[in-house]
N, C-alpha and C positions, 0 to 999 in steps of 0.2 A: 504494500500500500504506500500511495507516495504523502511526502510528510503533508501538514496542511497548509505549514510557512514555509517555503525553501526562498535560502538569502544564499546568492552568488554575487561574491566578488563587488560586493557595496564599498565603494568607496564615496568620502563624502571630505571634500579640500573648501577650507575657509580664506581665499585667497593664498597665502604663506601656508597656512595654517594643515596639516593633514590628521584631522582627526580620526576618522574612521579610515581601516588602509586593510580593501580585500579581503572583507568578512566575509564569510563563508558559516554559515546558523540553518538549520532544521528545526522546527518545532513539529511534533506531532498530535494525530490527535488523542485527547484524554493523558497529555502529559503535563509536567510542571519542568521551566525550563529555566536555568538562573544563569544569570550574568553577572560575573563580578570583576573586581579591576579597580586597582589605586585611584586615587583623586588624580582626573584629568585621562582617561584610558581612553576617553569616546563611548561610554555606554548611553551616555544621555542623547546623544548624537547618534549613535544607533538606533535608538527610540526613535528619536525624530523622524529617519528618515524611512524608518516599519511601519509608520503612522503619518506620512505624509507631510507633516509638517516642515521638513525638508528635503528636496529632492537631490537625489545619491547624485552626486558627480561621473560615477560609474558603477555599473554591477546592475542587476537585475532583482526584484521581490515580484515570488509569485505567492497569488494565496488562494486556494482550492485549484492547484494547477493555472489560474489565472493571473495575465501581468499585471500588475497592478503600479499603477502610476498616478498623479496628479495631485491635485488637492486634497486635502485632509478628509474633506464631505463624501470622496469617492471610497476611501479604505473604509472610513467608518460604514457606509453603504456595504461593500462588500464583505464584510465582518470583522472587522479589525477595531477595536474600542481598547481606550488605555486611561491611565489617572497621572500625574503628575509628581514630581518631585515638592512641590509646591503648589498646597491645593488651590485649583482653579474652580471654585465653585461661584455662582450669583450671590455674594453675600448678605441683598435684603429679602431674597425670595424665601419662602419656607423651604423645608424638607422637599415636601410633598411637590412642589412645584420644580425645585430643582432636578427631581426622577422624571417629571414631563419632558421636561426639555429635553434630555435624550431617548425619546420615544420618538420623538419629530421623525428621525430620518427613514422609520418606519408606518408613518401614516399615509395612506392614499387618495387621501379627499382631494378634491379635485378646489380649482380655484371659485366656481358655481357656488358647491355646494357649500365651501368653507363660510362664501361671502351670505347667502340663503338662509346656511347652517338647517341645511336638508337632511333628510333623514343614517343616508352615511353620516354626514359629517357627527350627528348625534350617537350613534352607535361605536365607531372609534373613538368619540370621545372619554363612552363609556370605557371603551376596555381597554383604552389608555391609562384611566383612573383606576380601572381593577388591578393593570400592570404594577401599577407604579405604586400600590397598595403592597403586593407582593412582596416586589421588592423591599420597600423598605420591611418589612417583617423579615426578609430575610439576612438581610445585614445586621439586623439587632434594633432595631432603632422605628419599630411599628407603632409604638406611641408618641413619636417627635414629628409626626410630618407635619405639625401645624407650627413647629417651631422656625424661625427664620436663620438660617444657616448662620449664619454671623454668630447667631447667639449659640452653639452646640458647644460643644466638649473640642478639645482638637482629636481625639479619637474615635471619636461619633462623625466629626470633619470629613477622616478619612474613609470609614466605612461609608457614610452619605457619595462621596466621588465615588467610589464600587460599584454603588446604587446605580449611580447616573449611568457611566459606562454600560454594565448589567442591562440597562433600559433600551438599549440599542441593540438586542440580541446578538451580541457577538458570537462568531465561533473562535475569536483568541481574543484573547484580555492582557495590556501591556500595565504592566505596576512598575511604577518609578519610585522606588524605596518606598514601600508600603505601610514600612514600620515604623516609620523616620519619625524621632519624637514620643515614641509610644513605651510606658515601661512594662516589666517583664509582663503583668497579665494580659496589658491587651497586647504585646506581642504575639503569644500563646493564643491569642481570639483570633488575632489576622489570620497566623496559620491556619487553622482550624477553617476559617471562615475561605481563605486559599481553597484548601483541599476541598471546602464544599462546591465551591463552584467549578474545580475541576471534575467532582463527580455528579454535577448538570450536565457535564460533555461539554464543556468551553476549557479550551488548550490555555494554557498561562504558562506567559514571561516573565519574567521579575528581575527588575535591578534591585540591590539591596547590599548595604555594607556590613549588614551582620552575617557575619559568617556562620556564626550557628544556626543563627533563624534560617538560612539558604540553605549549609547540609543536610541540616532536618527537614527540609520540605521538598526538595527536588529532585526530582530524577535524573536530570543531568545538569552537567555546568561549565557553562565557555566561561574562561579570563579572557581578558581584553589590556593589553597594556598595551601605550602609547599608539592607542588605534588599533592595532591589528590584534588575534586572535593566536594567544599564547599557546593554550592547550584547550582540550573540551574532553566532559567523562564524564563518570557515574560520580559522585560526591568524596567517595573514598580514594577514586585514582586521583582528583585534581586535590583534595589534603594533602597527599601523600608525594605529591609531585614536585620535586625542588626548586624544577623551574618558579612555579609558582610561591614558594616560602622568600626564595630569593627576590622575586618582584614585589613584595609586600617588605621584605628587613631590608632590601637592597645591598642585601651581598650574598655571596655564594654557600649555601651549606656546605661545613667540613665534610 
């Protein structure tokens, strides 16, 4: 079976700059996939450009066998949804309203009916609202959707962005340090809350600098140093891998 993300040979040059340098990434489906890599490796910048937000300089992403190119609105269309290093959320709108907004790029109402507000337009409304209920019950957070994001928890913050992504029925979900910020309980929830959505049958990426939180969760894991793609394995080959100790202490194991 072919993976459901294949990344060939993505490179992404910021003028001078060569951040990403001939990534070469598989994600499959129903796995959990980490990426990790010093400050400055180009993970975030990898993101970017698995999500559209900027486009590779060279190399190719396909996703369900398809190429996938352009603006950000196309990947999310085609199932590709992610969350942020730095939540991006509306912060006067509620909960509840923040899970609408990523349901948009799956409604079909036509511009008639929206403006009429005809009887499609009422029926997707509904079960945009029964989605977006869902959801939030499933992140944890089924009694806050009247609450205005601004005002949450920063760890409700972060499952709320989950939410939203989630709303967009993705078949891969991109988390840019998920945990960032969170102490050890709701670390332990992310996980947990990770693995559930991976067993909905949505594939997940994960940038993330805790190394624990990443062994513990992943089935496989590419490093990424200064752009390029150091090693990739199961959790235990890349602990165990020098290369890798020495890019983190910056010198060579005896």
């Amino acid at each position: 079976m072919s993976p459901l993300l294949e990344v060939r040979g993505v490179t992404k040059r910021f003028e001078g700059l060569l951040a990403v340098d001939r990534v070469d990434l598989d994600v499959g489906q129903g796995e959990i996939v980490g990426v990790i890599g010093p400050n400055g490796a180009g993970k975030t910048s990898l993101f970017n450009c698995l999500s559209g937000l900027d486009a590779p300089t060279a190399g190719t992403i396909r996703f369900r066998g398809e190429l996938l190119a352009g603006r950000p609105d196309r990947f999310t269309r085609a199932g590709v949804a992610r969350t942020f290093q730095n939540i991006r959320l509306f912060p006067h709108m509620t909960a509840f309203e923040n899970v609408l907004v990523g349901r948009h790029c799956r409604t079909r109402v036509g511009l008639a009916s929206a403006i009429g507000r005809g009887p499609r337009f009422h029926r997707e409304e509904r079960e945009s609202e029964a989605r977006a209920g869902e959801l939030l019950a499933f992140v944890g957070l089924g009694r806050l959707g009247g609450v205005v994001a601004r005002n949450l928890s920063y760890g409700d913050q972060r499952r709320l962005e989950i939410a939203r992504a989630l709303a967009s029925e993705p078949g891969l979900l991109l988390l840019d340090e998920p945990r960032a910020g969170m102490n050890a309980q709701e670390t332990r929830a992310t996980a947990d809350l990770v693995r559930l959505i991976r067993d909905r049958g949505v594939a997940v990426a994960v940038i993330e600098h805790d190394m624990r939180f990443i062994f513990g969760l992943c089935d496989r894991v590419a490093v990424l140093v200064q752009g390029h793609k150091l090693v990739e394995g199961s959790p235990a080959e890349v602990q165990g891998d020098p290369r890798v100790i020495e890019a983190y202490l910056g010198a060579p194991t005896a």
